[in-house]
C-alpha positions as CSV (number, residue, x, y, z in Angstrom):
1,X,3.4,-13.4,30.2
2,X,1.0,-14.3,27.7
3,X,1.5,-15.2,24.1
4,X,-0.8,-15.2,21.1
5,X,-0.3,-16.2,17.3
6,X,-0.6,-13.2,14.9
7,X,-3.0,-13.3,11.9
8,X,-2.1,-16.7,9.8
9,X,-0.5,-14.7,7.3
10,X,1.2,-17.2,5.8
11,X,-0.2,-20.6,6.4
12,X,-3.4,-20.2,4.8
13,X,-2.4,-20.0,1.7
14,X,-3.3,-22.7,-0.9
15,X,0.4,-24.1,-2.0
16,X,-1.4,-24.9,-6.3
17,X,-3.1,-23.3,-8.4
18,X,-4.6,-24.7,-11.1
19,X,-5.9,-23.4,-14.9
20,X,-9.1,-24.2,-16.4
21,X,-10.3,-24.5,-20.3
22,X,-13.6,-25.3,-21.6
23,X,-14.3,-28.9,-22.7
24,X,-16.0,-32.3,-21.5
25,X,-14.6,-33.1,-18.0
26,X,-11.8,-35.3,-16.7
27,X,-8.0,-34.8,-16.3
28,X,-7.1,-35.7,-19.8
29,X,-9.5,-34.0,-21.6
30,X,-9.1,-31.0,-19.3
31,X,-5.3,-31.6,-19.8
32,X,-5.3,-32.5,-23.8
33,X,-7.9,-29.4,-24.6
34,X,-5.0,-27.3,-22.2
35,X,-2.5,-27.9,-24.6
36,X,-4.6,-27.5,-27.8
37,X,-5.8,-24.2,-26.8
38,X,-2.0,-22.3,-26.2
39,X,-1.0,-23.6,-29.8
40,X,-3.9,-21.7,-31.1
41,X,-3.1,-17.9,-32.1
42,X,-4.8,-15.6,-29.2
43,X,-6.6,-13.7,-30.8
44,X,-5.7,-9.7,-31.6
45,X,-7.0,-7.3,-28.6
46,X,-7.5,-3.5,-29.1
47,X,-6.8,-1.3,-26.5
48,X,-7.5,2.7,-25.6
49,X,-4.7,4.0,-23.7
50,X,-4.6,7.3,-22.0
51,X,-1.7,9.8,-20.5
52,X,-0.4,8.1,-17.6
53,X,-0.8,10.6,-14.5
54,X,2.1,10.3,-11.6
55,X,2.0,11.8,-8.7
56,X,4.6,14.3,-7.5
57,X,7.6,12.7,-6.3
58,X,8.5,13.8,-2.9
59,X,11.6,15.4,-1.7
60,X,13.8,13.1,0.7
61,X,12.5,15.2,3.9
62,X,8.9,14.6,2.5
63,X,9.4,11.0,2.3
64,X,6.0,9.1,3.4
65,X,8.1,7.7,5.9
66,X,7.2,11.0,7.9
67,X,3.4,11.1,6.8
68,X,1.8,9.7,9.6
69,X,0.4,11.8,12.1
70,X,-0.3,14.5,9.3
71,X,-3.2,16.2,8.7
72,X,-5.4,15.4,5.6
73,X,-4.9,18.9,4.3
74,X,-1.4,18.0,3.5
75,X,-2.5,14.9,1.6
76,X,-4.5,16.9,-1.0
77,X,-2.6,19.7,-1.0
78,X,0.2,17.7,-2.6
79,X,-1.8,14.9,-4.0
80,X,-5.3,16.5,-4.6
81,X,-8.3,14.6,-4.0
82,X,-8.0,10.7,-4.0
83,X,-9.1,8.5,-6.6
84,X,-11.8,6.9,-4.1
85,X,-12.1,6.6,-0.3
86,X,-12.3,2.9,0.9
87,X,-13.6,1.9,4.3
88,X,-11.3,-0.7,6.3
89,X,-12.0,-3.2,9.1
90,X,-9.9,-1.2,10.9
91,X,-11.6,2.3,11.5
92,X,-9.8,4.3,9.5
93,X,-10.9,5.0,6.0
94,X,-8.5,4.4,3.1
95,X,-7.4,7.5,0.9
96,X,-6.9,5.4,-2.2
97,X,-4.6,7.7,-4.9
98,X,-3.3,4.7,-7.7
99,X,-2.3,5.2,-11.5
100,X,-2.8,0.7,-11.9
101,X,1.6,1.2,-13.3
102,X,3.6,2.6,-11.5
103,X,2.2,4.6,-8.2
104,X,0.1,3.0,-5.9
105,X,-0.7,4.7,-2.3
106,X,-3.1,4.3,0.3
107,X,-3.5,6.4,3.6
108,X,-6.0,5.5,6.2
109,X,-7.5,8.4,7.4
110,X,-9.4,8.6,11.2
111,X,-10.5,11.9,12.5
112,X,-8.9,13.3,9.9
113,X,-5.1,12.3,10.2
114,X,-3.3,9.4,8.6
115,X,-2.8,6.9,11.1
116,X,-0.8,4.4,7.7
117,X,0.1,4.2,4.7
118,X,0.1,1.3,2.4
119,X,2.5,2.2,-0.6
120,X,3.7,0.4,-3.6
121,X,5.2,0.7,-7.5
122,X,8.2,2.2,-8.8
123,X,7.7,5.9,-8.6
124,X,6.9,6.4,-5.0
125,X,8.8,8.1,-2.3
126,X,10.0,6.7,0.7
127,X,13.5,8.1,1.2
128,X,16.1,6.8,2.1
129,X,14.9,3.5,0.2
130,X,13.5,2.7,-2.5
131,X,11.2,0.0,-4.0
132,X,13.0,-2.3,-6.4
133,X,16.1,-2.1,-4.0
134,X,17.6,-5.5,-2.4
135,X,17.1,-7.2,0.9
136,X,21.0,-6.1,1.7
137,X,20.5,-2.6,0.5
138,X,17.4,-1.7,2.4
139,X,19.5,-3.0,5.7
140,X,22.1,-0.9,5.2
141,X,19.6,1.6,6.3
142,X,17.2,-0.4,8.4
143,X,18.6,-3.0,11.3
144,X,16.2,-6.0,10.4
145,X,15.3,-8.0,14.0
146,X,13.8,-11.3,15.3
147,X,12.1,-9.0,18.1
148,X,10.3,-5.6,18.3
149,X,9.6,-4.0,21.2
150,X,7.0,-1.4,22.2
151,X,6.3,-0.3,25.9
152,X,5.1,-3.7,27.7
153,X,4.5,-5.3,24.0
154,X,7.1,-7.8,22.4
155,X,6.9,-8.5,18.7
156,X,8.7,-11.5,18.2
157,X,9.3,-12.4,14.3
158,X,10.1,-15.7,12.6
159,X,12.9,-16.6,10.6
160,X,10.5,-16.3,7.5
161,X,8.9,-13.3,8.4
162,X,12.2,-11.4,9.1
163,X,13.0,-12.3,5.1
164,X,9.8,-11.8,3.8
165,X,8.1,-9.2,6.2
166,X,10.9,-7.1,8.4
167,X,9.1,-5.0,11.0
168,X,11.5,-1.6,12.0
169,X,10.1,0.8,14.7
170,X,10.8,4.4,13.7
171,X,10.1,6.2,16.4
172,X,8.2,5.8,19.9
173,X,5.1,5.1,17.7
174,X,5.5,4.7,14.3
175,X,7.0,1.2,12.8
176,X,7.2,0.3,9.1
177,X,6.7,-3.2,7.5
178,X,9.2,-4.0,4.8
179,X,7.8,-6.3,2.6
180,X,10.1,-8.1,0.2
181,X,9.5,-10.2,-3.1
182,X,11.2,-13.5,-2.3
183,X,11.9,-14.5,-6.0
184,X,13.9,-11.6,-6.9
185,X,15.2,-10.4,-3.7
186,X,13.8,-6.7,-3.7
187,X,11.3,-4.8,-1.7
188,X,8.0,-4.8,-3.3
189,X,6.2,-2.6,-1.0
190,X,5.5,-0.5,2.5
191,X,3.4,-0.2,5.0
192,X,3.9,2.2,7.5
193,X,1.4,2.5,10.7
194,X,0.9,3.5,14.4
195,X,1.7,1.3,17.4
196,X,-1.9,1.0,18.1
197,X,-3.1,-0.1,14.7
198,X,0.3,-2.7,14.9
199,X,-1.1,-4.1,18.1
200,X,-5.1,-3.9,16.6
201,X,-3.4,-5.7,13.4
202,X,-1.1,-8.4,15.1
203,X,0.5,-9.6,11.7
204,X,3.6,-11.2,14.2
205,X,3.4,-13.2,17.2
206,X,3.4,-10.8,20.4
207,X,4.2,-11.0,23.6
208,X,2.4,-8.8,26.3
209,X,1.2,-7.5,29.4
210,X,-1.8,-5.8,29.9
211,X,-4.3,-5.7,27.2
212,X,-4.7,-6.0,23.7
213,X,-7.2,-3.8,21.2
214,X,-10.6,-5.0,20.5
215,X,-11.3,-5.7,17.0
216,X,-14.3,-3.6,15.7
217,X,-17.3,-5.1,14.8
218,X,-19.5,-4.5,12.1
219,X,-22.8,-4.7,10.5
220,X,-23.6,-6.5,7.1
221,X,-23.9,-3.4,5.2
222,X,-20.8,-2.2,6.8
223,X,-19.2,-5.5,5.6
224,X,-19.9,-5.1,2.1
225,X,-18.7,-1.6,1.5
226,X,-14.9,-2.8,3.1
227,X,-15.4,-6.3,0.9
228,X,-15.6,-4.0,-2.1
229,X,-12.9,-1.2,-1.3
230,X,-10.6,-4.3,-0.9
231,X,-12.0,-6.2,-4.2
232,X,-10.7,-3.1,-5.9
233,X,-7.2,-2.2,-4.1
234,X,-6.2,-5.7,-5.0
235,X,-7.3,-5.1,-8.4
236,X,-5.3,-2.2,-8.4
237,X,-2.2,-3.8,-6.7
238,X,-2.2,-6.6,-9.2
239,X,-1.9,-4.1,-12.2
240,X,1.2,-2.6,-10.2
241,X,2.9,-5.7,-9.8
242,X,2.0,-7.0,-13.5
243,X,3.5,-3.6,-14.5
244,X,6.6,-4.1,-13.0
245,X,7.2,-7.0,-14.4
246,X,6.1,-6.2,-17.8
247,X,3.4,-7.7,-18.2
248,X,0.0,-6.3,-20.0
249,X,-2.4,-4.8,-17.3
250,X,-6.1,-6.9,-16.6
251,X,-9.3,-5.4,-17.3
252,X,-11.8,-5.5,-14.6
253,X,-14.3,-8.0,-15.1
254,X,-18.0,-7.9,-13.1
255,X,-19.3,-11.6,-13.5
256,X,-15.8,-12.5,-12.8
257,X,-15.5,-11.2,-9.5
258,X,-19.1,-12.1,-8.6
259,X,-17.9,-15.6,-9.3
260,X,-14.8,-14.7,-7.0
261,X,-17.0,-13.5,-4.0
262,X,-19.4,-16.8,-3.9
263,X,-16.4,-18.7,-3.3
264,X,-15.0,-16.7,-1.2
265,X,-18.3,-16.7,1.0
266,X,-18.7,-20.4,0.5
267,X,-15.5,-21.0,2.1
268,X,-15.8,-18.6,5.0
269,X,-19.6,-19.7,5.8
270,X,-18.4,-23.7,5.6
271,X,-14.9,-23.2,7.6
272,X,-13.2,-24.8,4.5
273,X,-9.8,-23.2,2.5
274,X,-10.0,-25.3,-1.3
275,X,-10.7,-25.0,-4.5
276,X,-12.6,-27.0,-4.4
277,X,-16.2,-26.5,-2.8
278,X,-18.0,-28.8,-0.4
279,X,-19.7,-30.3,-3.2
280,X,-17.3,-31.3,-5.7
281,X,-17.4,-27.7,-7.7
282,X,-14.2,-26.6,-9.3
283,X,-13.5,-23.0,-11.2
284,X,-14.8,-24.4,-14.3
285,X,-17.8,-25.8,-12.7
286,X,-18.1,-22.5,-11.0
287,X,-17.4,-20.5,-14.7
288,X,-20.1,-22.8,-16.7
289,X,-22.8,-22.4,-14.2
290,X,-22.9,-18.3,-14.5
291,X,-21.8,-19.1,-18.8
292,X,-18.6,-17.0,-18.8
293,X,-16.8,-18.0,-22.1
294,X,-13.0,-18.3,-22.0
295,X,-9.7,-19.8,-23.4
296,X,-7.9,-20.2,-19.9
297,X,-8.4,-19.6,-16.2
298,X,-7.2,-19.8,-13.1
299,X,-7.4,-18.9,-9.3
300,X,-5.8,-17.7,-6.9
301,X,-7.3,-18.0,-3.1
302,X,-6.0,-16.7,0.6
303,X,-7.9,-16.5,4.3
304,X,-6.7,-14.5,7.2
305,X,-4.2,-11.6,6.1
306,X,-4.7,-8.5,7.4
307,X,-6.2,-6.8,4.2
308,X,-6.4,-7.0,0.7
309,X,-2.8,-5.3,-0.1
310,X,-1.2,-8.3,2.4
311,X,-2.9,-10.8,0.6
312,X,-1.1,-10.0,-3.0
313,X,1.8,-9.8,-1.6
314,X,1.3,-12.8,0.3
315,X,0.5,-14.6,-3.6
316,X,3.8,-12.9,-4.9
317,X,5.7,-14.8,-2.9
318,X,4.3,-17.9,-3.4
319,X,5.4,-19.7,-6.6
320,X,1.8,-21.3,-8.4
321,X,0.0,-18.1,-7.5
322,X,3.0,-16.0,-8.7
323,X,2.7,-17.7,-11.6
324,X,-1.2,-16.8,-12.2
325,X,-0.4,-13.4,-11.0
326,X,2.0,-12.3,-13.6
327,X,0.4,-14.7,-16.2
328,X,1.2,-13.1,-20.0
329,X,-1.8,-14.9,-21.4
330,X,-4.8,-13.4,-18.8
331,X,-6.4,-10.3,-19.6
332,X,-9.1,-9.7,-17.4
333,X,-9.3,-10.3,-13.5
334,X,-12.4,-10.6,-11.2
335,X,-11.6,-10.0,-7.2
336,X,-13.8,-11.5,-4.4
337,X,-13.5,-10.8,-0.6
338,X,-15.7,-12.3,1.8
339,X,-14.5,-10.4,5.5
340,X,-10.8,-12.1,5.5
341,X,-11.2,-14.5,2.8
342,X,-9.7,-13.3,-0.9
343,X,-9.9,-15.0,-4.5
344,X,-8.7,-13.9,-7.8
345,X,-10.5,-15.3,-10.7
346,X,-8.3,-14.7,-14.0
347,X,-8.9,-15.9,-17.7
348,X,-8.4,-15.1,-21.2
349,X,-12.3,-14.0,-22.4
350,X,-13.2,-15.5,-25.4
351,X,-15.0,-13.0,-27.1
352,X,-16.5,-9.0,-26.0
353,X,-19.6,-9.9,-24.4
354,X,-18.6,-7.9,-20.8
């Protein structure tokens, strides 16, 4: 019997997070100027807003619980065309439809059927539960447990992950990960997927005989286009969450995320997980050097999850980067992903220049 450990999806996770403000450096002048700048009036911001478009709501029989193993024509048929297509590390390529408020769904797509969904935000449809609803409520329809079993694999789940992350198999090769905001006690979001891609993934500790999937590998090129398709569906994930909770949505923001994706790099090519680079270099050092103007920033970092979308929620459920997250004061966000490792970059801009 052999036994491996699953994807660190939770350990590598930087417990602070920390904001930033222009100004001389050292703690108290960092700290001092930190203080000065929140009892200033922010100034006025003007926004454009357009017709928010929803996707159809699905009937309880057409619940995406039951969309894997469909055929793509089904997906435009009653979605239409997807906002973008997104390659994965996975070999499937992500059918990305999102409105950045209230609907956000992503089906990943091989030889043309959906082989998982990713789903989140309040107007989706995954009968018979429903996002927002409790820990309690979900189980009243779902039997939560410390072990999964598939065929000669054994899932076997921590105390943590059962609370946070449930796994539930729903039928001989389909299973769906719950995953559940720990502050307010109520599912956040889904993903639903095949056994193969489950064992490919390995989010839990598993126990097995036989063999286990190879990983894909890739080339540079190929790299870079899955880096950006998951620099954008956290993007859009973020504005989801920030919407449910009320909060003003974040503009994308170039030099931001270019920022984002040196760090992210830097950490990856030194085998480091900091704020801090190798050198010394903070945010701010990191935000002066390319001359991005701002009233506050901050950061959030991750290594390891399985994708973009497990990495937010991995941030929502930890208290500092919550915090950043669902920040009132931050209007733009910059997102970048070096192969598994993943930084936000938020601020307040100072003036229109981007």
């Amino acid at each position: 019997m052999k036994g491996i450990k699953g994807i660190l999806l939770f350990l590598l996770i930087c417990g602070g997070i920390f904001y930033v403000i222009e100004g001389e450096s050292g703690s108290k002048e960092v700290i001092s100027n930190f203080e000065r700048v929140l009892d200033k009036k922010m100034p006025e911001l003007e926004s454009k807003t357009t017709p928010l478009y929803e996707y159809p709501v699905l009937t309880h029989d057409n619940s995406l619980l039951n969309w894997v193993g469909r055929d793509v024509k089904d997906l435009i048929e009653t979605f239409g065309h997807p906002n973008r297509k997104d390659k994965s590390s996975y070999g499937y390529i992500w059918w990305v439809y999102t409105n950045q408020n209230n609907q956000h769904m992503q089906f990943g797509v091989n030889d043309d059927k959906i082989q998982t969904i990713f789903a989140t935000g309040d107007q989706i449809s995954i009968e018979p539960v429903e996002i927002g609803q409790t820990y309690e409520e979900v189980k009243e329809y779902f039997e939560f447990n410390k072990e999964v079993i598939y065929s000669t694999y054994r899932f076997s789940l921590k105390e943590k992950e059962i609370k946070l992350m449930p796994l539930v198999k729903l039928d001989e090769d389909t299973f769906v990960q719950f995953y559940f905001d720990s502050f307010t006690d109520q599912l956040s979001s889904i993903r639903i997927l095949t056994s193969d891609l489950l064992l490919l993934q390995r989010p839990y500790e598993v126990f097995y005989r036989g063999k286990l999937p190879s990983t894909p590998l890739f080339t540079d090129d190929e790299w870079h286009e899955i880096e950006l398709g998951m620099e954008r569906q956290i993007f859009d994930i973020s504005n989801v969450i920030r919407s449910r909770f009320n909060k003003p949505s974040l503009a994308w923001h170039k030099p931001l995320s270019e920022v984002a994706f040196s760090h992210s790099k830097d950490m990856a090519d030194n085998n480091y997980f900091s704020h801090y680079s190798q050198n010394g270099k903070s945010l701010k050092d990191r935000l002066d050097a390319r001359q991005i103007n701002y009233y506050i920033a901050g950061e959030n970092i991750a290594a390891q999850y399985v994708d973009g979308p497990a990495a937010v929620e991995g941030w929502l459920n930890s208290e500092g980067h919550r915090d950043a997250l669902l920040k009132d004061e931050y209007t733009h966000l910059g997102v970048g992903v070096y192969q598994y490792y993943y930084t936000q970059n938020f601020l307040h801009r100072l003036d229109e220049e981007y």
